[in-house]
C-alpha positions in Angstrom: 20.1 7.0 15.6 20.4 10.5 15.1 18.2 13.2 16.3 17.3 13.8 12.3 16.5 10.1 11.4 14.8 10.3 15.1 12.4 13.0 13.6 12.0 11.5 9.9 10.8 8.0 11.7 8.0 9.9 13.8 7.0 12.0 10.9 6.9 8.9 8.9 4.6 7.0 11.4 2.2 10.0 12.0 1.6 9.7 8.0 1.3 6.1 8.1 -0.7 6.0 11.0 -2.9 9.3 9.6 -3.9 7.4 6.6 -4.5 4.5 8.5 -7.4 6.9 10.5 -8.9 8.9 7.6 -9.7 6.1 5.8 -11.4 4.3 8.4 -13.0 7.4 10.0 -12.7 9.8 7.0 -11.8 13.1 7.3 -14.1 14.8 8.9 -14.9 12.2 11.6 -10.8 12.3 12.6 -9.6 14.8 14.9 -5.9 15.7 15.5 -6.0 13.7 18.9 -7.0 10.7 16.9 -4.4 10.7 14.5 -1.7 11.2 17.0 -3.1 8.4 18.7 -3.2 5.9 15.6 0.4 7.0 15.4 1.3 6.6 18.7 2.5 10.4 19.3 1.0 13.3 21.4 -1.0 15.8 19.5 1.8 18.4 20.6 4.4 15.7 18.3 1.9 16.3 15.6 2.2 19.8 15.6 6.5 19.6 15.4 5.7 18.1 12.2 2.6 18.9 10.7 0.9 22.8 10.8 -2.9 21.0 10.9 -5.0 18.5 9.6 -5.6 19.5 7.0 -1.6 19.6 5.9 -1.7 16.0 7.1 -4.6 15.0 4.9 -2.7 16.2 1.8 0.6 14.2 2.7 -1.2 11.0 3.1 -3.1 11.1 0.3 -0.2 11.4 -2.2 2.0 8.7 0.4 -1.4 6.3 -0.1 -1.5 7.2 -4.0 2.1 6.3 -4.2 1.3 3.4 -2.8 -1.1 2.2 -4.9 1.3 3.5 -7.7 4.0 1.4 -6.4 1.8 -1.6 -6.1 1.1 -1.3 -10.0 4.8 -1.3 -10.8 5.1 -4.6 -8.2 2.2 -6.2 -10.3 3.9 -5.2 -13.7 7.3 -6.5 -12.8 6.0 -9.6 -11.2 3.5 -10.7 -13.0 4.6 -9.5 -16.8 2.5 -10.2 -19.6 -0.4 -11.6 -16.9 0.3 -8.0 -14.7 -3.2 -6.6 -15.4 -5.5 -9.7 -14.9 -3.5 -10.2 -11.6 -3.8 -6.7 -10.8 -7.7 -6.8 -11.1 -8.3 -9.8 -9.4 -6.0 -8.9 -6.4 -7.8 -5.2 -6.1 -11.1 -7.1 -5.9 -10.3 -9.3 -3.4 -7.9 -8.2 -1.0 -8.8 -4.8 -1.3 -12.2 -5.3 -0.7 -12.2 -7.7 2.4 -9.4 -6.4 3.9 -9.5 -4.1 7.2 -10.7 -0.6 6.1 -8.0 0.9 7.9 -5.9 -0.9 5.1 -7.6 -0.4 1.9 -6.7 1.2 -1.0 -6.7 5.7 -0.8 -8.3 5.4 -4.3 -11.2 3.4 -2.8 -11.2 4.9 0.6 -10.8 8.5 0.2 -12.1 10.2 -3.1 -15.6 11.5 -1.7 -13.5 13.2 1.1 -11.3 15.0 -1.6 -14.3 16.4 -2.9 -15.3 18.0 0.0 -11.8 19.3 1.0 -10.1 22.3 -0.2 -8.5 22.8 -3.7 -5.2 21.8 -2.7 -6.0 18.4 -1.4 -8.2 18.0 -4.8 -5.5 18.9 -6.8 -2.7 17.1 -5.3 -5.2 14.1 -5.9 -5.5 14.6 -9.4 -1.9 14.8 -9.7 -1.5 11.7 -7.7 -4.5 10.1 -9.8 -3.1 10.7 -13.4 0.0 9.4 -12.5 -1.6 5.8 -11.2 -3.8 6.0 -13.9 -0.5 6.9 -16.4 1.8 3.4 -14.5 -1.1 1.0 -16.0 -1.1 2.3 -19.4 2.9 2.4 -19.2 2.9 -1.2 -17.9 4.0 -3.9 -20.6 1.2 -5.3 -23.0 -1.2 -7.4 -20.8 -4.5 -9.2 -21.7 -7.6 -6.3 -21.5 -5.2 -3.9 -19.8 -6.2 -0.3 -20.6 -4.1 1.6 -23.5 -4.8 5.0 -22.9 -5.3 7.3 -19.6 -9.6 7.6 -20.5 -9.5 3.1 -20.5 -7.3 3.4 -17.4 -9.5 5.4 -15.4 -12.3 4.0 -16.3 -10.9 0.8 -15.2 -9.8 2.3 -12.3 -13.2 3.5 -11.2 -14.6 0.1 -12.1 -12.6 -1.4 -9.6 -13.1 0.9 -7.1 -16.6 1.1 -7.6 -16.9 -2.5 -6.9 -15.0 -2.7 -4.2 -16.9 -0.1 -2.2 -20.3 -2.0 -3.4 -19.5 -5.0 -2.0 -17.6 -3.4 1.3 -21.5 -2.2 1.7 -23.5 -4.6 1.0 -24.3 -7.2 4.1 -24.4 -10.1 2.3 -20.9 -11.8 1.2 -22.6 -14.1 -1.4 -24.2 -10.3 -3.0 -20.5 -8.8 -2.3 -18.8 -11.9 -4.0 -21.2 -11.0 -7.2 -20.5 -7.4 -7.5 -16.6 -8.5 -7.5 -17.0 -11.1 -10.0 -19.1 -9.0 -12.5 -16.6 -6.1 -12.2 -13.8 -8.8 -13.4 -16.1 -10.1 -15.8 -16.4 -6.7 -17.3 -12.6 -5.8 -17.2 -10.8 -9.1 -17.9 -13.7 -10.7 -20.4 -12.5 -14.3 -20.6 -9.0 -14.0 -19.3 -8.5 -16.9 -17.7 -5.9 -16.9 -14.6 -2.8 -18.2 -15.3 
């Protein structure tokens, strides 16, 4: 391996493993020293590839974004015509009882944007309107959203469940808040 695909690899893994830590420990409550730890790198690595934290944030926000992005396109392609009642279910289960470490940026790190600097807020809303304009590209789909107001008001729906019922103690309370979200987004759309 060359010394350039030696470098791309660790950069790669401090994102991965820097979105991994801010959103389990958020942004504020991740030092540098933790994040080069999640990624398995000294804090002087991090500094051959990032200029602070705060440069880091930004990068893995738009690499979790994309993600999520990504994952939309999967659903589309796999699922066709069924992407969106798919979509929803999946994001209200896995995404919700999955390690936090491994949720979803959308869920995980909005309320961290909004207390970051303007760059990181607007390389969100960049990242943002472009999930939000992959579901109302996506092919025709039972209840899926048709412009970019439905989709992010779908968006927040789900994401506003998800984080209700990752707070709540009680699974059976947690199980509710999922099931009325998909009640309100998918109506009567049974899966298929």
């Amino acid at each position: 391996m060359s010394r350039a695909e030696q470098k791309a690899l660790t950069r790669q893994r401090i994102l991965e493993g820097s979105g991994r830590a801010f959103r389990k420990g958020g942004y504020a409550g991740t030092g540098v020293d933790a994040l080069a730890k999640e990624a398995g790198v000294t804090s002087g690595a991090f500094y051959v590839h990032f200029d602070s934290k705060g440069d880091v944030f930004r990068e893995s926000l738009r690499q979790g974004m994309d993600d999520l992005r990504r994952g939309v396109l999967h659903f589309q392609s796999e699922h066709g015509r069924a992407w969106w009642p798919a979509f929803v279910r999946f994001y209200l289960n896995a995404k919700r009882t999955c390690d936090l470490s491994e949720s979803c940026t959308l869920q995980t790190l909005p309320t961290e944007v909004a207390r970051s600097d303007q760059e990181s807020r607007a390389a969100f809303e960049v990242a943002l309107r472009e999930v939000a304009q992959t579901v109302v590209d996506g092919p025709a789909s039972p209840r899926a959203p048709r412009n970019l107001e439905a989709a992010c008001s779908a968006l927040a729906s789900l994401v506003g469940a998800v984080t209700l019922a990752r707070a709540v103690g009680s699974p059976t309370f947690a199980d509710q808040i999922a099931n009325a979200a998909e009640s309100a987004l998918l109506g009567s759309v049974r899966p298929r």
